[in-house]
Each structure stands twice: as structure tokens, then as C-alpha cells.
PDB file of the backbone (N, CA, C, O) and the ligand in Angstrom, with CONECT records:
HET     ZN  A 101       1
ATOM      1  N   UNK A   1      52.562  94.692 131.599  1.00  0.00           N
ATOM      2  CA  UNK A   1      51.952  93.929 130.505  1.00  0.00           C
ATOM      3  C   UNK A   1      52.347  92.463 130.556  1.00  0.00           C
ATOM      4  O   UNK A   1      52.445  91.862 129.486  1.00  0.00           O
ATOM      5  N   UNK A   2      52.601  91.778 131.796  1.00  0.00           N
ATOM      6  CA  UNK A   2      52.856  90.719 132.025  1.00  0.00           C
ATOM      7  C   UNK A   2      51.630  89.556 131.874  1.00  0.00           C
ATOM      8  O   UNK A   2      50.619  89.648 132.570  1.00  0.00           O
ATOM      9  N   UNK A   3      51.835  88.325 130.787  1.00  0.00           N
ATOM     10  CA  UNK A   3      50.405  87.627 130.612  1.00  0.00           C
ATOM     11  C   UNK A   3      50.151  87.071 131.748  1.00  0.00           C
ATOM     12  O   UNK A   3      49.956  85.856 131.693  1.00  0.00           O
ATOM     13  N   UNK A   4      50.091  87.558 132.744  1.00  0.00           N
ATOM     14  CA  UNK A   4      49.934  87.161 134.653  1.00  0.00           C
ATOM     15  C   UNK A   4      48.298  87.087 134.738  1.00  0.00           C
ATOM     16  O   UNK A   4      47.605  88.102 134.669  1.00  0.00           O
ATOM     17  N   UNK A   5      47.873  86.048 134.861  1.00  0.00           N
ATOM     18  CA  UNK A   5      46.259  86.001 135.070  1.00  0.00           C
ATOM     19  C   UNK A   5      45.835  86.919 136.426  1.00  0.00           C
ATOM     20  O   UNK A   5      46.695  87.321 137.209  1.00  0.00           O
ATOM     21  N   UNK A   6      44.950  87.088 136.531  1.00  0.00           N
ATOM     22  CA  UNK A   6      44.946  88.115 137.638  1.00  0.00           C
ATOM     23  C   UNK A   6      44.416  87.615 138.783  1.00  0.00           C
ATOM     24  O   UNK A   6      44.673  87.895 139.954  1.00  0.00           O
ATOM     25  N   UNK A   7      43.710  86.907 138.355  1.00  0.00           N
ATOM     26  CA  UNK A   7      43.358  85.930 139.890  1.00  0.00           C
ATOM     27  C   UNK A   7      43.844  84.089 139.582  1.00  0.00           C
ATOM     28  O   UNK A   7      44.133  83.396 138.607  1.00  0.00           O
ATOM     29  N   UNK A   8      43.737  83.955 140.716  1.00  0.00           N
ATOM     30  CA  UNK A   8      43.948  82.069 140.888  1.00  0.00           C
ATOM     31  C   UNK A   8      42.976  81.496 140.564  1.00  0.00           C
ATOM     32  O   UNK A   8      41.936  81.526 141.222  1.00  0.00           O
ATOM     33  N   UNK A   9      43.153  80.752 139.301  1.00  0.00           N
ATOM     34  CA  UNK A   9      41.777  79.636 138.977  1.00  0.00           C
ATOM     35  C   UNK A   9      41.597  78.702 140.035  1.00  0.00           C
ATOM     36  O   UNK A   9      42.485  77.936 140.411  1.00  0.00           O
ATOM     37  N   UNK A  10      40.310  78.768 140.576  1.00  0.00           N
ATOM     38  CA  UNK A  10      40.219  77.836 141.997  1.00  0.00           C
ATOM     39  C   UNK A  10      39.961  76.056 140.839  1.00  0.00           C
ATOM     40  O   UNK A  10      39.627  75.724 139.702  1.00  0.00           O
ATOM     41  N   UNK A  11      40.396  75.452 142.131  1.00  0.00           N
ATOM     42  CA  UNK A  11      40.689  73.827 141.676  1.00  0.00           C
ATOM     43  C   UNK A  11      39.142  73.693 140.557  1.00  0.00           C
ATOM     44  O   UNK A  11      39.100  73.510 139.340  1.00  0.00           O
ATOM     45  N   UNK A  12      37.811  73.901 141.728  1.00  0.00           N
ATOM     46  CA  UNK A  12      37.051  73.646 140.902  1.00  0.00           C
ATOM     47  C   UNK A  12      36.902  74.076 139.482  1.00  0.00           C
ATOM     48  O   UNK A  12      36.749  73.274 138.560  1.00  0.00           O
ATOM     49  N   UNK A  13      36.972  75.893 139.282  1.00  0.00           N
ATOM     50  CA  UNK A  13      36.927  75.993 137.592  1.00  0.00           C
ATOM     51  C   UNK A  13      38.086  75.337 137.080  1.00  0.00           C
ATOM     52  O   UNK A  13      38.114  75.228 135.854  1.00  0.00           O
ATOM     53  N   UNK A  14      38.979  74.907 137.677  1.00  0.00           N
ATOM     54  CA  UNK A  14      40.200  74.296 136.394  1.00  0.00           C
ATOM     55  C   UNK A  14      39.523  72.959 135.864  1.00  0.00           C
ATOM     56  O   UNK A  14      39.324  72.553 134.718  1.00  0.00           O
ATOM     57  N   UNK A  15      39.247  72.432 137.089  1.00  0.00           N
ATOM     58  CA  UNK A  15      38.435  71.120 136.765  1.00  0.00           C
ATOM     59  C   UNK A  15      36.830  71.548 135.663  1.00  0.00           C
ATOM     60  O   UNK A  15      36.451  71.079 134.590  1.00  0.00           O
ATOM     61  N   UNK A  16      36.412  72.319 136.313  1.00  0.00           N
ATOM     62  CA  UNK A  16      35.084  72.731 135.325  1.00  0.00           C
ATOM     63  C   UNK A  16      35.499  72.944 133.917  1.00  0.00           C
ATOM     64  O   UNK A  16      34.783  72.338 133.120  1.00  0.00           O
ATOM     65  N   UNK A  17      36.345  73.555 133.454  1.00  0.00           N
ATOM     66  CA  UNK A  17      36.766  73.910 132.313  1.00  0.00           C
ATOM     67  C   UNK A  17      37.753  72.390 131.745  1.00  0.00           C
ATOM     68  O   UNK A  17      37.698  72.086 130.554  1.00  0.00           O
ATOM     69  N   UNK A  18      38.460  71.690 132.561  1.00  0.00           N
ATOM     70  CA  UNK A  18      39.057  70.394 132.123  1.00  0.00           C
ATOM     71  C   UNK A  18      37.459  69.759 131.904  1.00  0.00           C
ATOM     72  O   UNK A  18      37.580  68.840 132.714  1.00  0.00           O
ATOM     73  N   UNK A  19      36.616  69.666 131.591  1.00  0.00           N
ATOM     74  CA  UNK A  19      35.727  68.189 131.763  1.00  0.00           C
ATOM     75  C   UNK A  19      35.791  67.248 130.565  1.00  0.00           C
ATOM     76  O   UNK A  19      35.857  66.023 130.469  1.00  0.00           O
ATOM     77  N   UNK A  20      35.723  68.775 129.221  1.00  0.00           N
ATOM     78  CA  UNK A  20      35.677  68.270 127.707  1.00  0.00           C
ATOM     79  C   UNK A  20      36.887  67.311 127.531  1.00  0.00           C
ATOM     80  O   UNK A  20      36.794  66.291 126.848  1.00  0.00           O
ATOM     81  N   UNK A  21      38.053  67.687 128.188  1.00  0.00           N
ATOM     82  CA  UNK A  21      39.333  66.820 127.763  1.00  0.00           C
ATOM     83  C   UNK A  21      39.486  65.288 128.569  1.00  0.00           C
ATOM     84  O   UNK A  21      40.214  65.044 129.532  1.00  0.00           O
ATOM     85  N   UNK A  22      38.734  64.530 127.985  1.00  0.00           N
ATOM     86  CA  UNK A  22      38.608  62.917 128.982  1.00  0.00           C
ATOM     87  C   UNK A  22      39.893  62.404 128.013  1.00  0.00           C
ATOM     88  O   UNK A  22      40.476  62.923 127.061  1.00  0.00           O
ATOM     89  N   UNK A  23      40.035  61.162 128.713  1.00  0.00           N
ATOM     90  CA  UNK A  23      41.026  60.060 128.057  1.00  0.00           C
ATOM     91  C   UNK A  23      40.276  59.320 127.377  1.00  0.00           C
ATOM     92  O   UNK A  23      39.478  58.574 127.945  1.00  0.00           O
ATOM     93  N   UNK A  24      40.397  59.382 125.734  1.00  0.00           N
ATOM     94  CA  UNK A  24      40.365  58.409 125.018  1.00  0.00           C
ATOM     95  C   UNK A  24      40.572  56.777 125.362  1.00  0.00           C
ATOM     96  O   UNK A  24      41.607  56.340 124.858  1.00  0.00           O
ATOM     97  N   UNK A  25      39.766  55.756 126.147  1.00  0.00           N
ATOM     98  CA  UNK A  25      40.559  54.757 126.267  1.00  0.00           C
ATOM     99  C   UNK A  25      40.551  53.783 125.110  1.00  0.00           C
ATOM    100  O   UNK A  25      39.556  53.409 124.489  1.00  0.00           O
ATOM    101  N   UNK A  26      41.980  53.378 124.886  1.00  0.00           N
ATOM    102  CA  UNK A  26      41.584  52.421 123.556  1.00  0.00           C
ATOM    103  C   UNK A  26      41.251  51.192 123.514  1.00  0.00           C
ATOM    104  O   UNK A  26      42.134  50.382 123.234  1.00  0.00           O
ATOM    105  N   UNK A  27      40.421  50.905 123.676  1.00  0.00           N
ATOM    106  CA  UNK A  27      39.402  49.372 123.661  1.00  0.00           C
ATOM    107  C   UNK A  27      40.178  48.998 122.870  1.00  0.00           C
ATOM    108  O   UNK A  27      40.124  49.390 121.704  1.00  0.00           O
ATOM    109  N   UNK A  28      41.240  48.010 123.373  1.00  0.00           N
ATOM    110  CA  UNK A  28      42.088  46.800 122.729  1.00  0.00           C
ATOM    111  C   UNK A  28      41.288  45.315 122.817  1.00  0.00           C
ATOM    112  O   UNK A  28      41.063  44.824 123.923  1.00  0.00           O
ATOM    113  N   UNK A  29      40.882  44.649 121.605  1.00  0.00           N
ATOM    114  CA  UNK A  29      40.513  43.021 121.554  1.00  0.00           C
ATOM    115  C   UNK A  29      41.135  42.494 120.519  1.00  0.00           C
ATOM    116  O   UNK A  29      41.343  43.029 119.430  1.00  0.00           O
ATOM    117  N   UNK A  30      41.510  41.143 120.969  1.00  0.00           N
ATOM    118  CA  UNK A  30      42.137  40.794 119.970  1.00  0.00           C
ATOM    119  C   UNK A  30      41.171  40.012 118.691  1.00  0.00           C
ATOM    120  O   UNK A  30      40.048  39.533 118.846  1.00  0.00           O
ATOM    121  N   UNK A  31      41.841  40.042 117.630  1.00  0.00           N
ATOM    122  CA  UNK A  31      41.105  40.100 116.330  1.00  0.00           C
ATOM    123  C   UNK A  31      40.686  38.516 116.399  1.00  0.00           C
ATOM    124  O   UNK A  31      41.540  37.783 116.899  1.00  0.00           O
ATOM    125  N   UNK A  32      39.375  37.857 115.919  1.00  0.00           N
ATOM    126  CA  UNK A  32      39.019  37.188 115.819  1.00  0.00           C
ATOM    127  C   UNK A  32      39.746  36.208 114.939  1.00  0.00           C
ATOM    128  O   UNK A  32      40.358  35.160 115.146  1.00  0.00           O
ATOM    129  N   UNK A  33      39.485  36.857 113.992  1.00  0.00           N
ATOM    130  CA  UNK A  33      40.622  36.478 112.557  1.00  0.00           C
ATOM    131  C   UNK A  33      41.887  35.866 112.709  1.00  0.00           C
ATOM    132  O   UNK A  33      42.209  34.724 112.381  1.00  0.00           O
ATOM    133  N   UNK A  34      42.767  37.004 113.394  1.00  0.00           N
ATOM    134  CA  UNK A  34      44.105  36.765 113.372  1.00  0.00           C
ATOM    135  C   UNK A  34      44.564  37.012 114.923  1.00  0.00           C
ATOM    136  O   UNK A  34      45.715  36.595 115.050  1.00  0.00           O
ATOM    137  N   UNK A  35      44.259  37.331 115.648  1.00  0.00           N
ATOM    138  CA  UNK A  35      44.337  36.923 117.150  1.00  0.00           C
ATOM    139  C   UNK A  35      45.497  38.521 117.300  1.00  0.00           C
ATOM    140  O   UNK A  35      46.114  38.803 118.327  1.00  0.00           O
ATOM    141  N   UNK A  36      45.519  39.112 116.365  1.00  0.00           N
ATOM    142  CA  UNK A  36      46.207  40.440 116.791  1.00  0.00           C
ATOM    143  C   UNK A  36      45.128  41.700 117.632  1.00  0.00           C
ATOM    144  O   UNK A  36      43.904  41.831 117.590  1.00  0.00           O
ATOM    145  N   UNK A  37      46.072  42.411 118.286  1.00  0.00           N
ATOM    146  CA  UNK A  37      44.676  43.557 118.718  1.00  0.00           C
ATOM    147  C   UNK A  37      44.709  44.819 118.112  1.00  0.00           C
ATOM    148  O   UNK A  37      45.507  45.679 117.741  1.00  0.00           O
ATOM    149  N   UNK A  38      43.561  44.583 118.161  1.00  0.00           N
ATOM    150  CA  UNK A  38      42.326  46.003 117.578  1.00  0.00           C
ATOM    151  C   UNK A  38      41.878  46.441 118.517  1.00  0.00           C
ATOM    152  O   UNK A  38      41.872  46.092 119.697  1.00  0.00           O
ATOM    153  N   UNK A  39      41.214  47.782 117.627  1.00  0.00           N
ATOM    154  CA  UNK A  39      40.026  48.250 118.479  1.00  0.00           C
ATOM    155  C   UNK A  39      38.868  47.816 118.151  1.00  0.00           C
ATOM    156  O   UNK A  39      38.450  47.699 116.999  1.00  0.00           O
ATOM    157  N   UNK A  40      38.099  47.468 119.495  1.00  0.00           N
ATOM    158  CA  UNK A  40      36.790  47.021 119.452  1.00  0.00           C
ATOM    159  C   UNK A  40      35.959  47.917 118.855  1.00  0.00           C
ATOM    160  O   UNK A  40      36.085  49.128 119.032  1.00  0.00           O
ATOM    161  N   UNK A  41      34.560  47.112 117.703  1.00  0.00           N
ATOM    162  CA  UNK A  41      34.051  47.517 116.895  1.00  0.00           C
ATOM    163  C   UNK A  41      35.040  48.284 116.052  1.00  0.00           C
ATOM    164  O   UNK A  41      34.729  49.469 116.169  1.00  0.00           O
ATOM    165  N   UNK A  42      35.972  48.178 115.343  1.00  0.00           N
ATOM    166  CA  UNK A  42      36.187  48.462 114.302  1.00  0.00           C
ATOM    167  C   UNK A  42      37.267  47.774 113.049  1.00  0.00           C
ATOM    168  O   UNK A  42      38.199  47.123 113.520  1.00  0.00           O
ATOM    169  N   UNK A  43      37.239  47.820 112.295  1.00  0.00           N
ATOM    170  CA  UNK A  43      38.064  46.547 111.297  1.00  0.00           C
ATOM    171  C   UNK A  43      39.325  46.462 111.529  1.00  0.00           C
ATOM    172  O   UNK A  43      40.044  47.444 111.711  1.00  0.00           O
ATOM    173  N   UNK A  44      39.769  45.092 111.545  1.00  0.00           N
ATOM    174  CA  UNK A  44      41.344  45.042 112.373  1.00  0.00           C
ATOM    175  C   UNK A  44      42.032  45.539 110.797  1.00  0.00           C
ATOM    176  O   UNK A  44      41.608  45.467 109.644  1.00  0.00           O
ATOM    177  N   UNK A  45      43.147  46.003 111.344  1.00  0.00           N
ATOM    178  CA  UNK A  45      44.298  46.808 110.618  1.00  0.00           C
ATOM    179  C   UNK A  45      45.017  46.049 109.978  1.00  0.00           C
ATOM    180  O   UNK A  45      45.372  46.382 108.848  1.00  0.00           O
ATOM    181  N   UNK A  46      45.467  44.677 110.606  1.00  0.00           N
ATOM    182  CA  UNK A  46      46.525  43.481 110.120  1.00  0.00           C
ATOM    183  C   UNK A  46      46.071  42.878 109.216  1.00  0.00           C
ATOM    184  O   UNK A  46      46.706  42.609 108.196  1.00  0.00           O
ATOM    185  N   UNK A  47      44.285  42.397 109.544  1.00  0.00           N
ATOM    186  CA  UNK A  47      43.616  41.040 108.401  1.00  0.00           C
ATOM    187  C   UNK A  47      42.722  42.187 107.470  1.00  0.00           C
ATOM    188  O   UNK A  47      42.658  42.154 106.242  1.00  0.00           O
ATOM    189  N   UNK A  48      42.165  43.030 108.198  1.00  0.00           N
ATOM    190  CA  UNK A  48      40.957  43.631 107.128  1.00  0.00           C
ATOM    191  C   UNK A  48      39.904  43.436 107.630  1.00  0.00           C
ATOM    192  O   UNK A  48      39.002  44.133 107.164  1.00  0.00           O
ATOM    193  N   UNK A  49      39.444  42.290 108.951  1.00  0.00           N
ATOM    194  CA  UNK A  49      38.606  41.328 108.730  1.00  0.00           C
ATOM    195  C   UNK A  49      37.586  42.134 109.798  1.00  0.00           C
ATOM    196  O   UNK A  49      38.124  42.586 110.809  1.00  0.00           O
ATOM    197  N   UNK A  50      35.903  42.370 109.595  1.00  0.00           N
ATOM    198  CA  UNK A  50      35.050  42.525 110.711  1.00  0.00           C
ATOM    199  C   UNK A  50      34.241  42.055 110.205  1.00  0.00           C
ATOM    200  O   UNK A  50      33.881  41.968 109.031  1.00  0.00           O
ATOM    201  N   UNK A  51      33.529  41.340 112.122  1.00  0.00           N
ATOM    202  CA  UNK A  51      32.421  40.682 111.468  1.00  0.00           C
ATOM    203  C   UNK A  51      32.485  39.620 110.963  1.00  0.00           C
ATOM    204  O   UNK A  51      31.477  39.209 110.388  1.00  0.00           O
ATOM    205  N   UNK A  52      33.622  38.842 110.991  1.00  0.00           N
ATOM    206  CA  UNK A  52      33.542  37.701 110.235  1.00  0.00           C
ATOM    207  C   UNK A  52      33.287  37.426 108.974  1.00  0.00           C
ATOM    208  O   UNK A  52      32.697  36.465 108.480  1.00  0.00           O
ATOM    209  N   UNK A  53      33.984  38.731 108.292  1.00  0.00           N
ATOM    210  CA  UNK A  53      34.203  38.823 106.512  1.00  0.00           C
ATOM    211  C   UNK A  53      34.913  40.066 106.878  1.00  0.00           C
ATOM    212  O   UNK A  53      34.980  40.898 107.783  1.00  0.00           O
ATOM    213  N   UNK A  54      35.523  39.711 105.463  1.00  0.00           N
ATOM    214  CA  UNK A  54      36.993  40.726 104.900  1.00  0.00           C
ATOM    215  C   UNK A  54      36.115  42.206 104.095  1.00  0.00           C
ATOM    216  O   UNK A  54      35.460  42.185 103.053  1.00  0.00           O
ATOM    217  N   UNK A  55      36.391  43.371 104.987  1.00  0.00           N
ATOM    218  CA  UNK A  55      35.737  43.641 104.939  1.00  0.00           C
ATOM    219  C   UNK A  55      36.775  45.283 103.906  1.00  0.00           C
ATOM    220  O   UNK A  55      36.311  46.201 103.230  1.00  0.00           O
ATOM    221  N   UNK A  56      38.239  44.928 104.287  1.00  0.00           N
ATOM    222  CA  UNK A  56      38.718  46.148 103.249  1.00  0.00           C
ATOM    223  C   UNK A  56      40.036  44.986 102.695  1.00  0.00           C
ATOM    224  O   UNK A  56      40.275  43.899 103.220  1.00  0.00           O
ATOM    225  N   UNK A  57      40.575  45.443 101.805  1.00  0.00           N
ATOM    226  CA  UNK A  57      41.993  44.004 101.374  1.00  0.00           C
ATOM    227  C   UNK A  57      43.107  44.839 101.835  1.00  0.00           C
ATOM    228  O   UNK A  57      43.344  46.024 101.600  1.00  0.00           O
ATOM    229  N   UNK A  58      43.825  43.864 102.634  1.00  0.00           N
ATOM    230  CA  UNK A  58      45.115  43.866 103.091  1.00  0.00           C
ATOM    231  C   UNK A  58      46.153  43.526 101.715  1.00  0.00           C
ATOM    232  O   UNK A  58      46.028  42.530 101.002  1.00  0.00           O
ATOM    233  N   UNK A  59      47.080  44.487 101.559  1.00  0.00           N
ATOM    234  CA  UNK A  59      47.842  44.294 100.135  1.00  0.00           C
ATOM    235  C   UNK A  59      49.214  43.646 101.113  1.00  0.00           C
ATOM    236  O   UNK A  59      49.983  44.261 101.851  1.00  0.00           O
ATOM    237  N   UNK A  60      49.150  42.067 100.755  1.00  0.00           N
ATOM    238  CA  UNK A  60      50.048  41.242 101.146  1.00  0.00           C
ATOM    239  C   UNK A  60      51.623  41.062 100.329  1.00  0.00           C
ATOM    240  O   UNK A  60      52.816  41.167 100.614  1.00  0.00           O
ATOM    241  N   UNK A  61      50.598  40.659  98.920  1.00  0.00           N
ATOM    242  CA  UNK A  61      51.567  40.403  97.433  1.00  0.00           C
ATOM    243  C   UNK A  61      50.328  40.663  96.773  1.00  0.00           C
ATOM    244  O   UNK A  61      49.190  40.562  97.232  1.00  0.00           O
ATOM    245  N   UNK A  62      50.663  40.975  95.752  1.00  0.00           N
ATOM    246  CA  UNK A  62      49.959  41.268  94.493  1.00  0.00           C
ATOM    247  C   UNK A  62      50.392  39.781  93.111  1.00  0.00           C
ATOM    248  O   UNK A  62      51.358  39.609  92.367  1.00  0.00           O
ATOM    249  N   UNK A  63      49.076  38.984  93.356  1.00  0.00           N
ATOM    250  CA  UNK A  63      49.531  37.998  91.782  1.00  0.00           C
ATOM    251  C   UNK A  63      48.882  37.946  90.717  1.00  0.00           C
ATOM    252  O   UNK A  63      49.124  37.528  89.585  1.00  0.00           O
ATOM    253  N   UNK A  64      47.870  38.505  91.300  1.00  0.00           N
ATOM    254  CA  UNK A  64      47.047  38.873  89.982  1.00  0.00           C
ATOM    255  C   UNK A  64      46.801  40.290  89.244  1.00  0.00           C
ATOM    256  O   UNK A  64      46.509  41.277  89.920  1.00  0.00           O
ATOM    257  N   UNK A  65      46.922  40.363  87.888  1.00  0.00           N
ATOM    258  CA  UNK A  65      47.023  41.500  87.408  1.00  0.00           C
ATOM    259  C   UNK A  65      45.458  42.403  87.365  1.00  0.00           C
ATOM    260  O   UNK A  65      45.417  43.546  86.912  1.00  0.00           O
TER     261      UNK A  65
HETATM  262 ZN    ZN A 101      42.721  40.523 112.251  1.00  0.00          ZN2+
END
């Protein structure tokens, strides 16, 4: 009752069955705004900013009630 596969997955099905699992690559640019990097197409993390407007608020300080 050993979980011993019973035959050798040949290279190709390992690879056939790997295809779904690619590398995420993370499209690093740096932010227009603030020159930090993001990921491309999507709102930088540091300013808020896409698109060239603020597009969620970065809680820096709070002065207004
Ligand atoms: Zn930014």
C-alpha cells in the first residue's frame, strides 16, 4: 500500500500537466506620480495615483475632521 505511482510520468505528461502553472511576471514601472514601482496598469500603492489622478487616498496624516 505504498503511494508508489506505478509507472514513470514521461517528461512530456509532466510538462503537459505543468502548462496551467506559468510564472506570474510582475510588470514593475515606476509610478509616474512618485517615481516608486508598481505594477503596470494598476494604481500605485505609495501615491494612490492612476492615470494621472488620485484615484484611491493614501492616509498620510489625518487634519481634517
Ligand atoms: Zn505613485
Amino acid at each position: 500500500m505504498g503511494g508508489l505511482p506505478k509507472q514513470r510520468i514521461s517528461r512530456h505528461r509532466q510538462g503537459n500537466r505543468r502548462r496551467h502553472d506559468y510564472i506570474v511576471v510582475p510588470a514593475l514601472v515606476p509610478c509616474r506620480h512618485c517615481g516608486e514601482k508598481k505594477r503596470a496598469h494598476h494604481v500605485c500603492p505609495s501615491c494612490g495615483w492612476y492615470r494621472n489622478r488620485q484615484v484611491i487616498q493614501i492616509e498620510q496624516r489625518r487634519e481634517a475632521e
